[in-house]
C-alpha positions as CSV (number, residue, x, y, z in Angstrom):
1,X,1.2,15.2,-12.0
2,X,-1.5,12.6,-11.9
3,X,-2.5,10.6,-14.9
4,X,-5.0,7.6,-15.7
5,X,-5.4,5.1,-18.2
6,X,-6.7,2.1,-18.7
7,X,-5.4,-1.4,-17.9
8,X,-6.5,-5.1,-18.0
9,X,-5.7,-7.3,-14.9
10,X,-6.9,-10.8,-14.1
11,X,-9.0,-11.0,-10.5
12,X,-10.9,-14.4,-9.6
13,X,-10.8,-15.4,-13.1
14,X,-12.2,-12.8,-14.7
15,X,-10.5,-10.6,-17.1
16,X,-11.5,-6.6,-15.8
17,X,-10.6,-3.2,-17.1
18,X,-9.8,-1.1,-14.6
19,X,-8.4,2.3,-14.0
20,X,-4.9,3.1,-12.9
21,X,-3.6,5.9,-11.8
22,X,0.0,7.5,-12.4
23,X,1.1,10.1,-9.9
24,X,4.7,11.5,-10.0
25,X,6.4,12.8,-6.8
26,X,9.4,15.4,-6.5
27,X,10.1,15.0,-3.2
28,X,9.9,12.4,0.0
29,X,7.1,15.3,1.8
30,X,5.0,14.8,-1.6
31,X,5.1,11.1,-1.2
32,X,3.9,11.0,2.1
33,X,1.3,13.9,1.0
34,X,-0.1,11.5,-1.6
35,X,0.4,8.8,1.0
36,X,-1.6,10.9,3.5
37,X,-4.6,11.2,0.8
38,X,-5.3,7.4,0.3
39,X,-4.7,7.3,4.4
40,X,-8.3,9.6,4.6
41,X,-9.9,7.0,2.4
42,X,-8.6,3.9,3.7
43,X,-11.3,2.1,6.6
44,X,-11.0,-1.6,8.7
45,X,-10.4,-4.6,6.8
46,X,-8.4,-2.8,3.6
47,X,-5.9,-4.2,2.0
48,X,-2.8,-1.8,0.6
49,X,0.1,-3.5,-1.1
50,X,3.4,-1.7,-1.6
51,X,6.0,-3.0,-4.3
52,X,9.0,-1.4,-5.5
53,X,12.6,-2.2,-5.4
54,X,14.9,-1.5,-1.8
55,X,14.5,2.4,-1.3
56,X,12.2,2.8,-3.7
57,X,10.1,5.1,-0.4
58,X,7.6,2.3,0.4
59,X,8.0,3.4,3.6
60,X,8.1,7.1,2.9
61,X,4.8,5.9,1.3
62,X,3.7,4.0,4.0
63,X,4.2,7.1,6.4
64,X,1.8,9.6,5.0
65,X,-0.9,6.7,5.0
66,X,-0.3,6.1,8.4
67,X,-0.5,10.3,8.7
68,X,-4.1,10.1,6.9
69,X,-5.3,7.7,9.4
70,X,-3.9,9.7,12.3
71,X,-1.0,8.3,13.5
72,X,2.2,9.8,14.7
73,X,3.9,10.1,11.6
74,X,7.6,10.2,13.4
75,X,6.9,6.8,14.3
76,X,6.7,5.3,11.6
77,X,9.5,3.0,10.6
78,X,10.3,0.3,8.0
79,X,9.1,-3.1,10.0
80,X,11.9,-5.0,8.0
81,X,13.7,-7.1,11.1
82,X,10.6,-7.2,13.0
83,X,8.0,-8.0,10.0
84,X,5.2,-5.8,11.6
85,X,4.6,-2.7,13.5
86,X,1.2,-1.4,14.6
87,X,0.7,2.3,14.5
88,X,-2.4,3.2,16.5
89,X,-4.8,6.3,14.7
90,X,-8.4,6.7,13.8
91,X,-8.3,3.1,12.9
92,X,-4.9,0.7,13.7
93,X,-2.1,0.4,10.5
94,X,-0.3,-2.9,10.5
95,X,2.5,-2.0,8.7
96,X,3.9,-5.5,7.6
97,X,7.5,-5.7,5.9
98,X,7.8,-9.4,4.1
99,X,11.2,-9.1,2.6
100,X,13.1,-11.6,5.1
101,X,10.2,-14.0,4.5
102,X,10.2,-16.7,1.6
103,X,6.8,-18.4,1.1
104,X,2.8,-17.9,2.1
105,X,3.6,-20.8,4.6
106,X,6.4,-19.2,6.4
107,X,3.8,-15.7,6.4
108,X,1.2,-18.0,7.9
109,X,3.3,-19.6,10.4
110,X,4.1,-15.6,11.8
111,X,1.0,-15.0,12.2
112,X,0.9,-12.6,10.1
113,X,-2.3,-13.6,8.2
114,X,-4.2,-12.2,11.2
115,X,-3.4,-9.1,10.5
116,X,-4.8,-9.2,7.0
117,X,-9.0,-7.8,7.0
118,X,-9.3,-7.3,10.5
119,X,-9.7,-4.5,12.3
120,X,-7.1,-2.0,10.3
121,X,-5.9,-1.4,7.5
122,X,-3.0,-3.9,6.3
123,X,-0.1,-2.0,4.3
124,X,1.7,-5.1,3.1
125,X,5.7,-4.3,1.6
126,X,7.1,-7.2,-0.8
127,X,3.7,-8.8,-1.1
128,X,4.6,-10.7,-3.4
129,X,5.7,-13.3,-1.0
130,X,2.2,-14.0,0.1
131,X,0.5,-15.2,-3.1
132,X,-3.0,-15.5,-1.5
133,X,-3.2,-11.8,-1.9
134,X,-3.4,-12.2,-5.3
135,X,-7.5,-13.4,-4.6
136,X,-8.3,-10.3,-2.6
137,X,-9.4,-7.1,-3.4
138,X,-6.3,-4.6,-2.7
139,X,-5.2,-1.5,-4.0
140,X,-1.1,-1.6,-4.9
141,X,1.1,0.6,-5.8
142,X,3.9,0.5,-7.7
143,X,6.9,2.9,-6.2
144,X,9.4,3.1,-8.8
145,X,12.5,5.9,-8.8
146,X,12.5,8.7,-11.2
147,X,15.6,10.8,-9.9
148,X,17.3,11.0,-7.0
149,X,14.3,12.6,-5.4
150,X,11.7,11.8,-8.0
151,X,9.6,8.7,-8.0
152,X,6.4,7.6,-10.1
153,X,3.6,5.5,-8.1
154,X,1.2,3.4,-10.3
155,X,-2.1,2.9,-8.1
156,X,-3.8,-0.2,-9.3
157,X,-7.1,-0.7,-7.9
158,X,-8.7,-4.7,-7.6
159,X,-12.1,-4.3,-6.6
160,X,-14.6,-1.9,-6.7
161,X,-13.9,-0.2,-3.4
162,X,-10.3,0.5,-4.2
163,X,-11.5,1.9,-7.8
164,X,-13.7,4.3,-6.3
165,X,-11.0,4.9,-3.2
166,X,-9.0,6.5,-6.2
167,X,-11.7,8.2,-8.0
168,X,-11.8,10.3,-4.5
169,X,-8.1,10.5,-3.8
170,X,-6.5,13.6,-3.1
171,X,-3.0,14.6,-1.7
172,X,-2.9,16.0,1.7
């Protein structure tokens, strides 16, 4: 089920409506389905944060992405002791995991900065830690759990890429 309303978020000062999008999963395949949908779309240089709490399926998310850009989905795998993985498809997937990480300075000082509008697509889990996002058109979404199963993901689009990115979105 796939709903959209209308919410107001602050980007580079301004104040900007923009559209989110609620889509309710039953199952870890329909996550990575949806997941696999936004991977078609995605191109070099985006920007995909994932929030939601531990277990939540980022990862599960983060698989079907990686799936719509052509990697090997069985290879994908949460990046949390290692901070990034690099799955290799139509266009790279830094898959970046910033849970063990406490500040923008200690992200910078991995190196993992580089990774961020380059060449592939950045999928970016506890971004929160690197506040500098917070200037930069991304989409996020919002894993949250529903049943044991079942999870809501709210899509929230900054920019006017990642607005028409899910205007085009469909499941795999």
């Amino acid at each position: 089920m796939t709903e959209r309303e209308q919410v107001k978020y602050n980007h580079k000062g301004k104040s900007i409506m923009s559209e989110t999008v609620r889509i309710t999963s039953r199952s870890p395949a329909e996550t990575i389905a949806i997941g696999c949908g936004l991977g078609k779309l995605l191109q070099p240089g985006d920007i995909l944060c994932l929030r939601g709490g531990l277990g939540a399926g980022k990862t599960c998310f983060a698989r079907g992405v990686a799936v719509g850009l052509g990697a090997d989905e069985a290879r994908v795998s949460s990046p949390t002791f290692v901070l990034a993985q690099e799955y290799r498809g139509r266009i790279p997937m830094y898959h970046l995991d910033l849970y063990r990480l406490g500040s923008a300075e200690e992200f910078e000082d991995a190196g993992l900065d580089e990774y961020i509008g380059g060449d592939g697509v950045a999928v970016i889990e506890w971004p929160d830690v690197y506040s500098p996002l917070l200037n930069m058109d991304r989409l996020t979404v919002e894993i949250g759990t529903t049943a044991v199963y079942g999870r809501e993901l709210v899509l929230s689009p900054q920019g006017d890429r990642y607005r028409r990115i899910l205007e085009e979105m469909r499941p795999c």
